[in-house]
N, C-alpha and C positions, 0 to 999 in steps of 0.2 A: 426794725432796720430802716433807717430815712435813706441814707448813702448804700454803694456797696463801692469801695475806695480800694482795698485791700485786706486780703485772710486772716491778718490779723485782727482785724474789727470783727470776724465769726467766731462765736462759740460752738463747739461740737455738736451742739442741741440746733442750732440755728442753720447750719450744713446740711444732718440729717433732714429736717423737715425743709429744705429748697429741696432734695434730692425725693422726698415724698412727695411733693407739688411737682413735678419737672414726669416723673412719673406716670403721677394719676393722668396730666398733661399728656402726654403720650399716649397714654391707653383710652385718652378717650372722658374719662370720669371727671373730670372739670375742663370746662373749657370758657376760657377767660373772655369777659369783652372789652375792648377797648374803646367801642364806639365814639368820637366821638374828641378823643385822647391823641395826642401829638406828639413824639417823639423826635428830639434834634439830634442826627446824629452829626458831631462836630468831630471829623477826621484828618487831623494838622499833620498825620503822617499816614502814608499810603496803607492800605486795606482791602481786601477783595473778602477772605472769610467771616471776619468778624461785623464788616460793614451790611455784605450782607446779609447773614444770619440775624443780625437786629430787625435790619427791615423786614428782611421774612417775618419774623416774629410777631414784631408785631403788625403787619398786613394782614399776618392769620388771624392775628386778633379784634379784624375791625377797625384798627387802629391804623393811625396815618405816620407819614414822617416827612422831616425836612431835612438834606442831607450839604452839609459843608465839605466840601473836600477839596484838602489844601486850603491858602488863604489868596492866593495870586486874585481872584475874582471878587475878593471881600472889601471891607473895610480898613480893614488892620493894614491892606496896603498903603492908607491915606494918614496913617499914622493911629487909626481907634487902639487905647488900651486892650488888652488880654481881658481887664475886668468889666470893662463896659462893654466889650462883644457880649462877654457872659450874660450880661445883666439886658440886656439888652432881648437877644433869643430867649431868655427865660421869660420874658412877657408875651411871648409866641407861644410857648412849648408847656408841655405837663414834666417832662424828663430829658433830662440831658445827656447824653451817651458821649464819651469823647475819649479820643485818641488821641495825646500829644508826643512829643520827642523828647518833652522834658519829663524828668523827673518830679514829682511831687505837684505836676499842673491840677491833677483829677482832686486831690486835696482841697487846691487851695479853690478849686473854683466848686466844691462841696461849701467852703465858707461865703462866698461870696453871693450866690443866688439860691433863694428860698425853697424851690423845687429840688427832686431828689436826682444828684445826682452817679451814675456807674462811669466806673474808671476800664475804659477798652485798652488799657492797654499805656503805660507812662515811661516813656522810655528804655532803661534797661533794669528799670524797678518793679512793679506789680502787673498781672495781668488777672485779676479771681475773677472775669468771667470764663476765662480759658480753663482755669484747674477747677470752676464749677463743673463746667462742662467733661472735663476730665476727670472729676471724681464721678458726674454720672456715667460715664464709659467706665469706669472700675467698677461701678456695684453692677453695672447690665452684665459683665462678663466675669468677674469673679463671684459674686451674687453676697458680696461684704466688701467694707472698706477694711477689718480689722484684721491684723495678724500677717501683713503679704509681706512680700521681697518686690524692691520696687528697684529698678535702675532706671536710672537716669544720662543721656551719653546724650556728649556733643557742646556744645557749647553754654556752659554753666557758668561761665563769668558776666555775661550781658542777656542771658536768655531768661526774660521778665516770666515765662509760663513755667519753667522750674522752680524760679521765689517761690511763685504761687503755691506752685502745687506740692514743695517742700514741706512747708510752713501748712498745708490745710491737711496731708497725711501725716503729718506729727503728733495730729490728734488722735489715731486709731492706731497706737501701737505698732508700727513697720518698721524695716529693717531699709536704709538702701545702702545701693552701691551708686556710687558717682562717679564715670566714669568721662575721664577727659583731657584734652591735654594740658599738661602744666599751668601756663598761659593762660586758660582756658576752665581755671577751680573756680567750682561753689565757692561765694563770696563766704569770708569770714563770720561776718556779722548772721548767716544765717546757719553756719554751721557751729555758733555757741548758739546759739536759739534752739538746738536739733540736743545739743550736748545739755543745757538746761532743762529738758525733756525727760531726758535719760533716753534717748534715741538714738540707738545703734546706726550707723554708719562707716561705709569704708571706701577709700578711693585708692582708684586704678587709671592707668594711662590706656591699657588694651581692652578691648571690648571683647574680644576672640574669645577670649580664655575665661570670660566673667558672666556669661549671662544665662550657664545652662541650671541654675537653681531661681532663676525671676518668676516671679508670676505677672510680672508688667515689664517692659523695655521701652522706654520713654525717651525716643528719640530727637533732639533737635540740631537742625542748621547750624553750622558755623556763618553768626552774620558779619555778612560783608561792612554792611551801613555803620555797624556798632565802633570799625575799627578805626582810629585815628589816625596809624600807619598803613595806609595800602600792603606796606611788605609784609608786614606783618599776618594780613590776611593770605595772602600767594604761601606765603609759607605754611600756615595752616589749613587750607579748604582740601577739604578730599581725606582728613587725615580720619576720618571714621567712617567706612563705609560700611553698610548692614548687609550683604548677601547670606543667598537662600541656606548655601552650603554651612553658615553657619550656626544652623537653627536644629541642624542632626540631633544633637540633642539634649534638646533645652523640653523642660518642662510641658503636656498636653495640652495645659491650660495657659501656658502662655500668649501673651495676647502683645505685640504691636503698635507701639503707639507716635504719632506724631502732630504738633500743632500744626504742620505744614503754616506756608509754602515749603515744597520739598525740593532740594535742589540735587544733590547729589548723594546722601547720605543712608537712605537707603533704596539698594538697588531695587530693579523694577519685578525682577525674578520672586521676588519678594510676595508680592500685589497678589499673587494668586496662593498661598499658602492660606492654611486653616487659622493662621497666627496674624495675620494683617487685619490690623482693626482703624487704622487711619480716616477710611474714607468714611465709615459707619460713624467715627468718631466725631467728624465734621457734622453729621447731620444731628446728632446728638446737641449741638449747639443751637437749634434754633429751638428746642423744648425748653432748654435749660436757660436760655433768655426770656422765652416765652414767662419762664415761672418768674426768674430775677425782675421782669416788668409789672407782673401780675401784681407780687408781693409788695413791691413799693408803692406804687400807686394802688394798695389797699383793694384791690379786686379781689388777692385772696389773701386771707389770712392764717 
């Protein structure tokens, strides 16, 4: 693995064993150095968990970083290309972490500069450190990725952490439900990818009524940022809300899930049940970066 760009560039075998390193990581049994190692993290679009889950990451590991956010204070104000920023911080840095608003940026700037670079996140396209991190909160709390009932709610037309983590459980045999409003459907292009799989799925408008056979409930935001019409957004925000009263009865082992920021979507009544795994899930992010770091730059193999 030189890049990590997108779920689609992982093979099932390649997932599994970040999910064994991300692991051992945690518990203790490797512990990676970065002594020495410099990480850019370039963030063209605003970030609080993923920006800093990297740097924790890698601080734990010894390792250093240099942190871009926004471009107002850069170069690129005075007219620098996209590719010669790239090329540029790449003779600083061992790795390049980067968040843009575009689509297809983390690609093109995997072609451009010779170090390895991870995609945080590319508009309303891919996010595979988010559904790394999210497949390892499914194996800590289901104790398998194989075999589940996954739903999915909230905004599945711009929400880059469902691609993700559509497209990376497609490889362990699941069932989901998509649940969302009209407006608001899993793109096409990834539900013939699900259907080329021979991956069961089915979509629903109401969440009430759909979520008491899941063994995950994978909740996201309605974004505001994504929508081109303001109205559009007033008309939709608020239209999924998760309370407690609705969790009577759903599954023991049901677990909770959201990429956060959370805005209103699920209520707070919520935070204190046996079935909220969000905030655990958060911290789960800096092991699973820790390993995505380790593994690229060849620490572990």
């Amino acid at each position: 693995m030189k890049n990590l760009i997108s779920m689609r560039d992982l093979s099932k075998e390649e997932i599994l064993h970040l999910m064994d390193v991300t692991g051992k990581i945690e518990a203790g049994k490797i512990v990676p150095n970065m002594q020495r190692k410099l990480a850019a993290l370039l963030f063209f679009e605003p970030s609080t968990r993923t920006m800093f889950s990297f740097d924790t990451a890698m601080k734990r590991m010894n390792g250093d970083t240099i942190i871009m956010s926004g471009t107002g204070q850069t170069s690129v104000k005075k007219g620098e290309s996209f590719a010669d920023t790239l090329q540029t911080i790449a003779q600083y840095s061992d790795i390049i972490i980067m968040r843009s608003p575009v689509e297809g940026s983390a690609r093109y700037a995997s072609e451009v500069v010779d170090i390895p670079v991870v995609n945080a996140g590319d508009g309303a396209n891919q996010h595979p450190t988010q559904a790394l991190l999210d497949l390892y909160s499914i194996v800590k709390t289901q104790g398998t990725l194989e075999n589940l009932s996954i739903g999915l709610a909230g905004d599945l037309r711009f929400g880059r952490t469902v691609h993700s983590l559509a497209q990376a459980m497609a490889l362990f045999n699941v069932k989901f439900k998509f649940i969302s409003p009209s407006f608001l459907k899993m793109p096409q292009y990834i539900k013939d990818d699900l259907k080329s799989q021979k991956i069961e799925f089915e979509e629903y408008e109401n969440i009430e009524d759909n979520i008491d056979d899941l063994d995950v409930l994978y909740v996201t935001r309605i974004q505001k940022e994504r929508f081109a019409d303001p109205e559009d957004y007033e008309k939709l925000k608020g239209s999924y809300i998760l309370e407690r009263p609705m969790l009577s009865n759903v599954k023991e082992n049901l677990k909770v899930m959201h990429p956060l920021p959370r805005v209103d979507e699920i209520h707070t009544d919520v935070d204190n049940t046996e079935f909220a795994y969000y905030f655990p899930q958060a911290k789960n992010g800096v092991y699973t970066r820790q390993a995505i770091i380790s593994i690229l730059l060849g620490e572990v193999r």
